[in-house]
GUKOL-760652 format. One record per atom (N, C-alpha, C): x, y, z. Coordinates in pm, 1 decimal. Each point is the difference from the previous one (the first is absolute). Example, Ala and Ser with C-alpha at 12.3 -4.5 7.8 and 13.67 -1.06 7.14 Angstrom:
GUKOL-760652
<node u="1319.0" v="-569.0" w="780.0"/>
<node u="-89.0" v="119.0" w="0.0"/>
<node u="90.0" v="120.0" w="0.0"/>
<node u="-35.0" v="105.0" w="-72.0"/>
<node u="82.0" v="119.0" w="6.0"/>
<node u="-77.0" v="109.0" w="73.0"/>
This chain:
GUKOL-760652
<node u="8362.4" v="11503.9" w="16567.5"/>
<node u="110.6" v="-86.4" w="-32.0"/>
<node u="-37.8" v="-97.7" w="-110.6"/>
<node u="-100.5" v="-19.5" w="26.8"/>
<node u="-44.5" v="-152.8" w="-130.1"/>
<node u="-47.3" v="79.7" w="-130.7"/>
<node u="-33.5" v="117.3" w="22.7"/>
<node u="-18.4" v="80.5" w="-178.4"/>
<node u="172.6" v="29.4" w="-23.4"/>
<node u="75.2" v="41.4" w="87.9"/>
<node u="135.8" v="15.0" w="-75.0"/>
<node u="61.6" v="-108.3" w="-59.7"/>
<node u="-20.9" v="-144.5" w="47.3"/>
<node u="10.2" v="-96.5" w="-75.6"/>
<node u="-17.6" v="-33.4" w="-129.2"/>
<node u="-136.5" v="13.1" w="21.8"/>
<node u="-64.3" v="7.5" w="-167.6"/>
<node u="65.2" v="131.1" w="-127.1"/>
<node u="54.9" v="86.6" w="47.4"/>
<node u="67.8" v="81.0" w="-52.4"/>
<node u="126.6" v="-9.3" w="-72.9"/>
<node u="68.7" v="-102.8" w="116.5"/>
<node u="140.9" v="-11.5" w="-59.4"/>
<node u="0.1" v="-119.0" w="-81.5"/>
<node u="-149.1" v="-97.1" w="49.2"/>
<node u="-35.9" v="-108.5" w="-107.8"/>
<node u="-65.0" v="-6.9" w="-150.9"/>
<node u="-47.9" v="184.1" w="-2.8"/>
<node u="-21.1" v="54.6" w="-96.8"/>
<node u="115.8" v="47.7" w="-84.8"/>
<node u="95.7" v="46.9" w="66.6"/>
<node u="118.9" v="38.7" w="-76.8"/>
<node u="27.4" v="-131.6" w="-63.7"/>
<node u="58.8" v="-25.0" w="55.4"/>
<node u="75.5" v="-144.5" w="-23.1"/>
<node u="-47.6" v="-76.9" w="-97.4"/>
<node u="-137.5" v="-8.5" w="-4.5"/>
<node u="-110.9" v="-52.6" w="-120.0"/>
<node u="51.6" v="76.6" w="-74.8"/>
<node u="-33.1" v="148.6" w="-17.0"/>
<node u="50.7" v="68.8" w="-152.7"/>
<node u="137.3" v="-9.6" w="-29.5"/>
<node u="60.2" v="-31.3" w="87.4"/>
<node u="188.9" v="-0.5" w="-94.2"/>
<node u="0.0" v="-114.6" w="-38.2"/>
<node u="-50.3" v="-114.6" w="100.8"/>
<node u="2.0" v="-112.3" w="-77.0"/>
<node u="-20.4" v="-11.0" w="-170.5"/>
<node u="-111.8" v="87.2" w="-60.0"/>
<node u="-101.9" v="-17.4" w="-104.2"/>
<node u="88.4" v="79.6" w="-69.1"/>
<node u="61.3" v="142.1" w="52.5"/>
<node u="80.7" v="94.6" w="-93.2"/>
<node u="135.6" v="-100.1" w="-27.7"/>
<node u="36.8" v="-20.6" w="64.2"/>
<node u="108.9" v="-106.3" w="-30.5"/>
<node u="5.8" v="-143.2" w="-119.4"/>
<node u="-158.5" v="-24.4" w="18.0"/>
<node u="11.4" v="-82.3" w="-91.6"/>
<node u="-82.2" v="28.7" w="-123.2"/>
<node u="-65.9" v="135.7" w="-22.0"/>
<node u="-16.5" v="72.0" w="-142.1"/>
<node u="201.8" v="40.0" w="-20.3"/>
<node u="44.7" v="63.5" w="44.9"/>
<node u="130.6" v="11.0" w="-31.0"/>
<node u="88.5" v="-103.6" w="-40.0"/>
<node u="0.3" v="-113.8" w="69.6"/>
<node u="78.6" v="-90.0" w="-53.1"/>
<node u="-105.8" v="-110.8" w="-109.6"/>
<node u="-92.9" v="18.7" w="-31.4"/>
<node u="-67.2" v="-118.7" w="-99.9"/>
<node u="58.7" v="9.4" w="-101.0"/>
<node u="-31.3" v="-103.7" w="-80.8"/>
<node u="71.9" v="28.0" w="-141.4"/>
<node u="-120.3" v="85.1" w="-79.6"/>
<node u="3.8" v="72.0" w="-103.2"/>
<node u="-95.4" v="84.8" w="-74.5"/>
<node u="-36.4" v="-110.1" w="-58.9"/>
<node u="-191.3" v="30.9" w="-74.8"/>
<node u="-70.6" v="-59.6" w="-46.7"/>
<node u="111.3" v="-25.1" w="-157.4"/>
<node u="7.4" v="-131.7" w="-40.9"/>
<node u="52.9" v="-28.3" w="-178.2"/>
<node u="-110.8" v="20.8" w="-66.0"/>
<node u="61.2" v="68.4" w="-124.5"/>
<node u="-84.5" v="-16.4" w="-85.2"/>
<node u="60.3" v="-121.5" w="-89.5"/>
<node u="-139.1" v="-39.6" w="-88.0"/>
<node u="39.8" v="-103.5" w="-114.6"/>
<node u="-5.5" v="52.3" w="-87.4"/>
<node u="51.9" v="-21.7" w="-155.0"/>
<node u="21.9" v="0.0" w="-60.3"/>
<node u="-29.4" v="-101.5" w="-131.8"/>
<node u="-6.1" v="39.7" w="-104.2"/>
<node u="4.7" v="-108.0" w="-60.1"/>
<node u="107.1" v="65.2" w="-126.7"/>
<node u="112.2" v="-62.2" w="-38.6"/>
<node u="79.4" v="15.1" w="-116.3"/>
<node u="-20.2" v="-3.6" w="-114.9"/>
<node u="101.7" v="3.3" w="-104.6"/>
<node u="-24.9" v="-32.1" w="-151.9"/>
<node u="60.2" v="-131.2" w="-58.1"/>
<node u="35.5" v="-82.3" w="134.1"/>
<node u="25.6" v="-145.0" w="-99.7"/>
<node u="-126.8" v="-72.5" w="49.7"/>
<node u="-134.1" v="38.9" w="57.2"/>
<node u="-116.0" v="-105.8" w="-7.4"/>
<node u="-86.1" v="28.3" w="-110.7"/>
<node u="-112.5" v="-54.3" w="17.1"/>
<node u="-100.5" v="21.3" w="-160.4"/>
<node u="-103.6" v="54.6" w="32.9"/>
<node u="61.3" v="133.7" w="7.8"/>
<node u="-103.0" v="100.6" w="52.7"/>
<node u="-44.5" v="24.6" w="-147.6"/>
<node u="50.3" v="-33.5" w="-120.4"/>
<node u="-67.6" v="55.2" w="-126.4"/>
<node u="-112.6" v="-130.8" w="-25.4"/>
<node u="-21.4" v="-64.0" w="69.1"/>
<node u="-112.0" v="-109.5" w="-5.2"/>
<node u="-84.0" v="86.5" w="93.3"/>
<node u="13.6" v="42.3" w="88.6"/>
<node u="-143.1" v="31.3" w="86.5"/>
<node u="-55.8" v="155.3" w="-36.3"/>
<node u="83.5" v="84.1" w="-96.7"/>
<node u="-14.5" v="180.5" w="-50.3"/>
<node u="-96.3" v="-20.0" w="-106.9"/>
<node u="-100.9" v="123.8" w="83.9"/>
<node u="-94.3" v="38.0" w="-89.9"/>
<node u="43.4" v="37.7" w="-115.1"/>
<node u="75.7" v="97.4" w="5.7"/>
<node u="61.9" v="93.2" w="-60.5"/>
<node u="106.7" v="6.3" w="-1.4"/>
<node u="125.8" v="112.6" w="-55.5"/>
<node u="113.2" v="-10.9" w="-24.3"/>
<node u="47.2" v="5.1" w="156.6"/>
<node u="-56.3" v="90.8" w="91.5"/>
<node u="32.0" v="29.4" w="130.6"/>
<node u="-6.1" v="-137.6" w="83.5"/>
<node u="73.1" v="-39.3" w="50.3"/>
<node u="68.5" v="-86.6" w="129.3"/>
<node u="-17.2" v="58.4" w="110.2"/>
<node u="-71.0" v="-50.0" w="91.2"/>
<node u="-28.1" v="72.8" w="157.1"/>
<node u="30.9" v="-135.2" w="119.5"/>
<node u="66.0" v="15.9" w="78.6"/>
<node u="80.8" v="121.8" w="-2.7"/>
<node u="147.3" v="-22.9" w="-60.4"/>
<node u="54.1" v="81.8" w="-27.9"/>
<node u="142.2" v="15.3" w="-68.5"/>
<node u="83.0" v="-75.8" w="53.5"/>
<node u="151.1" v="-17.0" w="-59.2"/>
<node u="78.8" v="-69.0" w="52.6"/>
<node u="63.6" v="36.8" w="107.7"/>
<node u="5.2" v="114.3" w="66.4"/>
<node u="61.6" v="33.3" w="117.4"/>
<node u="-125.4" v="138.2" w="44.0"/>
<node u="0.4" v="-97.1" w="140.5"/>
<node u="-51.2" v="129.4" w="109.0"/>
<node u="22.0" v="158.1" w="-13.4"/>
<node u="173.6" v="-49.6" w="59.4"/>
<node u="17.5" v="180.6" w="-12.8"/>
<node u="127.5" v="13.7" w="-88.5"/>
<node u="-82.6" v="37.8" w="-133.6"/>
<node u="99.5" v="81.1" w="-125.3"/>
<node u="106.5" v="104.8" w="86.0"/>
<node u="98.7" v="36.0" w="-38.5"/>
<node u="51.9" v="130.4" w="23.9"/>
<node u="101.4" v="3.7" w="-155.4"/>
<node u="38.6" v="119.8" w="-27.2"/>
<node u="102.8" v="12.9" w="-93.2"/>
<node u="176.1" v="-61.2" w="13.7"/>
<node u="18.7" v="-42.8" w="152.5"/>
<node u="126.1" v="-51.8" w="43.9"/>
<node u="-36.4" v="-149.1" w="-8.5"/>
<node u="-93.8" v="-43.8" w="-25.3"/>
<node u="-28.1" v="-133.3" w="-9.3"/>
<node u="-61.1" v="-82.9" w="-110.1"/>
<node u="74.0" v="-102.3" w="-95.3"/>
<node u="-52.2" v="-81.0" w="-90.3"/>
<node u="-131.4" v="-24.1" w="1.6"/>
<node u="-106.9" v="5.7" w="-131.0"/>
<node u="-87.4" v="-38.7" w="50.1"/>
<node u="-0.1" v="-184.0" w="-0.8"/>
<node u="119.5" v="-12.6" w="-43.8"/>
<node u="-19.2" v="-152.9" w="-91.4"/>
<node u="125.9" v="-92.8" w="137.4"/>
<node u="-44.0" v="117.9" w="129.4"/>
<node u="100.6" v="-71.7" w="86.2"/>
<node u="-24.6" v="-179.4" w="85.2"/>
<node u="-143.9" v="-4.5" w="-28.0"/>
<node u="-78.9" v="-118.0" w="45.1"/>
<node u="58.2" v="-133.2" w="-86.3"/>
<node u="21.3" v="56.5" w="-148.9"/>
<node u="88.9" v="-88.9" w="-107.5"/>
<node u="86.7" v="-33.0" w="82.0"/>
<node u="109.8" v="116.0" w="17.7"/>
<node u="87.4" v="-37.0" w="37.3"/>
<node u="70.7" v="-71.9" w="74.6"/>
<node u="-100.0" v="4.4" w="104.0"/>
<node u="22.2" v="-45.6" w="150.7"/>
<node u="-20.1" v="-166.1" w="-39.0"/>
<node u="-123.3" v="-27.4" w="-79.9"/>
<node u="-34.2" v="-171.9" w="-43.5"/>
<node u="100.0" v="-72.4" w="-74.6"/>
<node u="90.4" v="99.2" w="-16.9"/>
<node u="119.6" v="-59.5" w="-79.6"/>
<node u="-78.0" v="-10.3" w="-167.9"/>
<node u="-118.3" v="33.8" w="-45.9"/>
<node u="-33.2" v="-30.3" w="-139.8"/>
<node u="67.1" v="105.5" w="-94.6"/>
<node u="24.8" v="97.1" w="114.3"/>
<node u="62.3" v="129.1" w="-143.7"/>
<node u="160.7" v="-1.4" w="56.3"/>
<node u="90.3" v="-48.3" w="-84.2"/>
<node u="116.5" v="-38.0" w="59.0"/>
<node u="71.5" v="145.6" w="-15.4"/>
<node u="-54.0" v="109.2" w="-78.3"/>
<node u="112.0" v="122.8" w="8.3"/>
<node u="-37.6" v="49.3" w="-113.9"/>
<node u="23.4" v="125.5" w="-11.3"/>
<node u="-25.3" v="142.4" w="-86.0"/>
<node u="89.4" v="52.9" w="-66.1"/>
<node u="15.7" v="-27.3" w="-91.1"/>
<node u="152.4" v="35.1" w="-104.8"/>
<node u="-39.4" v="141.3" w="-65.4"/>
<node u="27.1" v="97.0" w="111.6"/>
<node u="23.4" v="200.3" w="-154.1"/>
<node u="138.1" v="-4.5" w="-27.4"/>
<node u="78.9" v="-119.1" w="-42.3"/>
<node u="141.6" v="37.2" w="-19.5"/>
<node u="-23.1" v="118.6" w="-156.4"/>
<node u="-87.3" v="-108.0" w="-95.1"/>
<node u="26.6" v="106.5" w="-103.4"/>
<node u="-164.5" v="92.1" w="7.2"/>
<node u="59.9" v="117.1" w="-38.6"/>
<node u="-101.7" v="102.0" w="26.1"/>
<node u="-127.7" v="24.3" w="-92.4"/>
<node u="-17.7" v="-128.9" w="-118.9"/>
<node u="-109.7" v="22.2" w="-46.5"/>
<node u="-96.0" v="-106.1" w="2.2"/>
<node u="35.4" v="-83.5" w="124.7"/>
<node u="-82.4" v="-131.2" w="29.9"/>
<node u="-11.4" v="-33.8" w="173.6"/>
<node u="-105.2" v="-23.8" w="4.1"/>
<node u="24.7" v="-82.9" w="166.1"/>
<node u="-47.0" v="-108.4" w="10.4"/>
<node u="137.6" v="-74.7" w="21.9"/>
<node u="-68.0" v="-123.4" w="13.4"/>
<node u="-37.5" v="-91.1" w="126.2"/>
<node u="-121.1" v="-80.1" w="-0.8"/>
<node u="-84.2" v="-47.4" w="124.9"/>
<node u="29.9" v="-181.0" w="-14.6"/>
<node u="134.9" v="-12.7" w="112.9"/>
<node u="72.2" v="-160.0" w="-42.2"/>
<node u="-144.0" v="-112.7" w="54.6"/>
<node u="-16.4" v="-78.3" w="3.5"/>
<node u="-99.0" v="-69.6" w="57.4"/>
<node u="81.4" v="-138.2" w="66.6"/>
<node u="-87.5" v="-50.5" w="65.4"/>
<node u="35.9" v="-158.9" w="19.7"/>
<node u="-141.2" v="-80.2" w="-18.4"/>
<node u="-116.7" v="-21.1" w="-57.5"/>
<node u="-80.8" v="-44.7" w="9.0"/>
<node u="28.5" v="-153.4" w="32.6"/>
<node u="77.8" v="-69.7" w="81.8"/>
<node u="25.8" v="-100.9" w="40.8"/>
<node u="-24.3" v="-38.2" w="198.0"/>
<node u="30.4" v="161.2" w="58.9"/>
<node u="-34.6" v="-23.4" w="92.5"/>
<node u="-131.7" v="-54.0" w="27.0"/>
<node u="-0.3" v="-69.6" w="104.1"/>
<node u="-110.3" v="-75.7" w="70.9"/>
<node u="-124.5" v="92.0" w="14.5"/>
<node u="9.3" v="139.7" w="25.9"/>
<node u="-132.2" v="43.6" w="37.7"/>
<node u="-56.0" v="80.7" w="-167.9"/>
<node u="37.7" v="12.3" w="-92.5"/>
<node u="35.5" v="68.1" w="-111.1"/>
<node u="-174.5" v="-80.7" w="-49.4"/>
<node u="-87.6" v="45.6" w="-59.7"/>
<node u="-126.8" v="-21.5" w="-90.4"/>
<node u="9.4" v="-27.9" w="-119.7"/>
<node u="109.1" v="51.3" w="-43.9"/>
<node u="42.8" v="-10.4" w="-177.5"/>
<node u="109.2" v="-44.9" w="7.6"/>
<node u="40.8" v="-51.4" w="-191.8"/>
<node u="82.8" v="-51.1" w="-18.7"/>
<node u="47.3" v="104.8" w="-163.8"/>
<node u="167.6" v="-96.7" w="21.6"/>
<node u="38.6" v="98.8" w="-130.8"/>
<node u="-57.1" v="-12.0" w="-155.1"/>
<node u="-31.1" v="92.7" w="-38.0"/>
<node u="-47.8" v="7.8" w="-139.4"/>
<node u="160.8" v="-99.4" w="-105.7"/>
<node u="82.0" v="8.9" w="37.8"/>
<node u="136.2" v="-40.7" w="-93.4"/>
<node u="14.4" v="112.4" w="-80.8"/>
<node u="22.8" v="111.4" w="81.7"/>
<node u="53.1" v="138.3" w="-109.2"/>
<node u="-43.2" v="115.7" w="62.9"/>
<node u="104.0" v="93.2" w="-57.5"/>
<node u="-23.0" v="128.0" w="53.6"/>
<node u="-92.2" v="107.9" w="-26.8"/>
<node u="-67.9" v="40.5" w="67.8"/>
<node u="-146.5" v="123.2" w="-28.0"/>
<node u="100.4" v="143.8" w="9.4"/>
<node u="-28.1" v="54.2" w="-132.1"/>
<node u="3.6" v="127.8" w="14.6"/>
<node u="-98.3" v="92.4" w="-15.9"/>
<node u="32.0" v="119.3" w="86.7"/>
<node u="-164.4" v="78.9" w="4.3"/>
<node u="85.2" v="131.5" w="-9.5"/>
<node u="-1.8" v="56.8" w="-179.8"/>
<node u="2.2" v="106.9" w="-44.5"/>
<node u="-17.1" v="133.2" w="95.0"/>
<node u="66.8" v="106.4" w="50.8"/>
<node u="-26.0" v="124.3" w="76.8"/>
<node u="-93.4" v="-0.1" w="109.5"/>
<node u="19.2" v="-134.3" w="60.2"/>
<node u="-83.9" v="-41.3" w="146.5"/>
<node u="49.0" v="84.8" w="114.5"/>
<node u="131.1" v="23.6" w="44.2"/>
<node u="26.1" v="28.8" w="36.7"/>
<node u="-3.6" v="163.1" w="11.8"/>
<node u="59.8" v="41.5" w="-96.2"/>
<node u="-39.3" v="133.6" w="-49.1"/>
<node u="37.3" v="60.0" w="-153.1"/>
<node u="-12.0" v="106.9" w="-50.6"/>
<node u="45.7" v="-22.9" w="-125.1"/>
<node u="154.7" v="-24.5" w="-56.1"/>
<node u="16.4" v="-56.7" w="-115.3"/>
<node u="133.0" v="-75.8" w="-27.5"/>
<node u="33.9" v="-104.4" w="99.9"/>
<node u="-94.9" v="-23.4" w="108.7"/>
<node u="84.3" v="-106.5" w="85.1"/>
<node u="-147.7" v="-91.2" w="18.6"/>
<node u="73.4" v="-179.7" w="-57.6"/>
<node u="-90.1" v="-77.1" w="21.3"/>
<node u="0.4" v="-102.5" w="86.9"/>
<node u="-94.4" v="-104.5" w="43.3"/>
<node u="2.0" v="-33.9" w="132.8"/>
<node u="56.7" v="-168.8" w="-75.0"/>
<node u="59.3" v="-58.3" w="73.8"/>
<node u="19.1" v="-169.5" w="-65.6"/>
<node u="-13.6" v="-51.9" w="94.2"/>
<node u="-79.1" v="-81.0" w="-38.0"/>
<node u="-58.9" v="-169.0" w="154.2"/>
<node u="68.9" v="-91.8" w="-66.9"/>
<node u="98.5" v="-30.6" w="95.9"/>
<node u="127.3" v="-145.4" w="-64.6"/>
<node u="-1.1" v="-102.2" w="140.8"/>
<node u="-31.2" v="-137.9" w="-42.4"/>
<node u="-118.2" v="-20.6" w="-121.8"/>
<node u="-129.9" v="140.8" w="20.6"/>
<node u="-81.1" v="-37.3" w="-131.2"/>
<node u="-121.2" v="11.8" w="0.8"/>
<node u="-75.9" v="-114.9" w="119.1"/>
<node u="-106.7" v="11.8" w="61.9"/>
<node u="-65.0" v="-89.8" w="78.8"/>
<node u="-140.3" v="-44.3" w="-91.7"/>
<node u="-27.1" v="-96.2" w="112.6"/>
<node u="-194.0" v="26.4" w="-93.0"/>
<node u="-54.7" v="-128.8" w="124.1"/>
<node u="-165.0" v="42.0" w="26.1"/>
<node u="-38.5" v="-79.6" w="108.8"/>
<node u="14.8" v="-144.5" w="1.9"/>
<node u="21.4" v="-48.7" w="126.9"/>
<node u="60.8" v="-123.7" w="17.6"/>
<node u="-155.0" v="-70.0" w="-20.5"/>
<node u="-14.0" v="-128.0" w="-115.3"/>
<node u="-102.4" v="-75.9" w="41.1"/>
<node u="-50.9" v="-84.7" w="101.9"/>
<node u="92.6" v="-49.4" w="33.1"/>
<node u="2.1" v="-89.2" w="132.8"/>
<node u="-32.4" v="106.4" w="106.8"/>
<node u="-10.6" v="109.2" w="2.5"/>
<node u="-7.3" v="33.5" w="134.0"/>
<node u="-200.4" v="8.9" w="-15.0"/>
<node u="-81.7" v="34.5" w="132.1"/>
<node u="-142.2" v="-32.8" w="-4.4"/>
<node u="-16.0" v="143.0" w="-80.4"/>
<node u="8.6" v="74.3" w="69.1"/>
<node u="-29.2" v="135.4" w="-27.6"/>
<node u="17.0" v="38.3" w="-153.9"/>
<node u="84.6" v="-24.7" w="-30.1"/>
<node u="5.1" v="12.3" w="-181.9"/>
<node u="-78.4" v="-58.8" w="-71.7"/>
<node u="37.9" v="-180.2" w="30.9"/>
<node u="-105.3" v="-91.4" w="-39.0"/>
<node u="-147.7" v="-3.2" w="-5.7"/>
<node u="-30.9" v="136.3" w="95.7"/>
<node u="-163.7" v="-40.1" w="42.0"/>
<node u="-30.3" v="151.7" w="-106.2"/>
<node u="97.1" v="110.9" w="-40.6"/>
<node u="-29.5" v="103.9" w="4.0"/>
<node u="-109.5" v="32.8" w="-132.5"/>
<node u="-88.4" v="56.8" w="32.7"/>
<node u="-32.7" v="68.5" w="-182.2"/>
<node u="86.0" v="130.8" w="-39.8"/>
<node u="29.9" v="12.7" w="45.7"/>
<node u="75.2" v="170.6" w="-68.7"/>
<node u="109.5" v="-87.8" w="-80.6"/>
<node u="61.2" v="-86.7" w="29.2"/>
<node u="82.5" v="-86.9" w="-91.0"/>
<node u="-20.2" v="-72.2" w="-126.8"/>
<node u="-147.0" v="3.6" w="-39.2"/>
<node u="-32.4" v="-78.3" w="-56.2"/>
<node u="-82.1" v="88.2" w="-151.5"/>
């Protein structure tokens, strides 16, 4: 009688535990985006890790912008430009506006070029820029 105890106190232990691998929340990953100054800490041209975890083709990669409110919207109205609106005013934003528009010749693909309106450029006041050598 007292080992069948321990039995059903054994069950009970494992659903407990299956129950709560089932309901946990999954491990997050972090991330780090493209509005911090990750071009202050790159060896090289490569950024590690990228701006989003998990790329897929149904998903922006520039959706982290989006979400910070710094990339206010994506204009393909006309078909030989795309343009990338900014707000470099929001609060979490690293840069500020250049006062003018960047165009980048067949960035996009050929005949179609990319425009950053504004242009940006690193915020001095922020540490990370301020401290950076790749800026300098």
């Amino acid at each position: 009688m007292r080992y069948k105890g321990l039995g059903v106190a054994a069950i009970l232990a494992a659903s407990m535990v299956l129950l709560v691998n089932l309901f946990a929340p999954p491990k997050a990953e972090a991330s780090i985006h493209e509005i911090i100054a990750a071009l202050c800490r790159a060896v090289d041209d490569e950024v590690e890790p990228h701006g989003q975890n998990k790329v897929d083709q149904s998903a922006s990669f520039l959706r982290a912008l989006q979400a910070s409110g710094f990339l206010t919207s994506i204009d393909t109205s006309d078909p030989t430009k795309v343009v990338l609106n900014f707000d470099p005013t929001v609060p979490n934003s690293k840069f500020i506006s250049a006062g003018f528009d960047l165009t980048i010749p067949d960035a996009v693909a050929p005949g179609v070029d990319l425009v950053l309106s504004p242009a940006i450029r690193p915020n001095p006041d922020f540490p990370a820029h301020a401290r950076c050598a790749n800026l300098r």
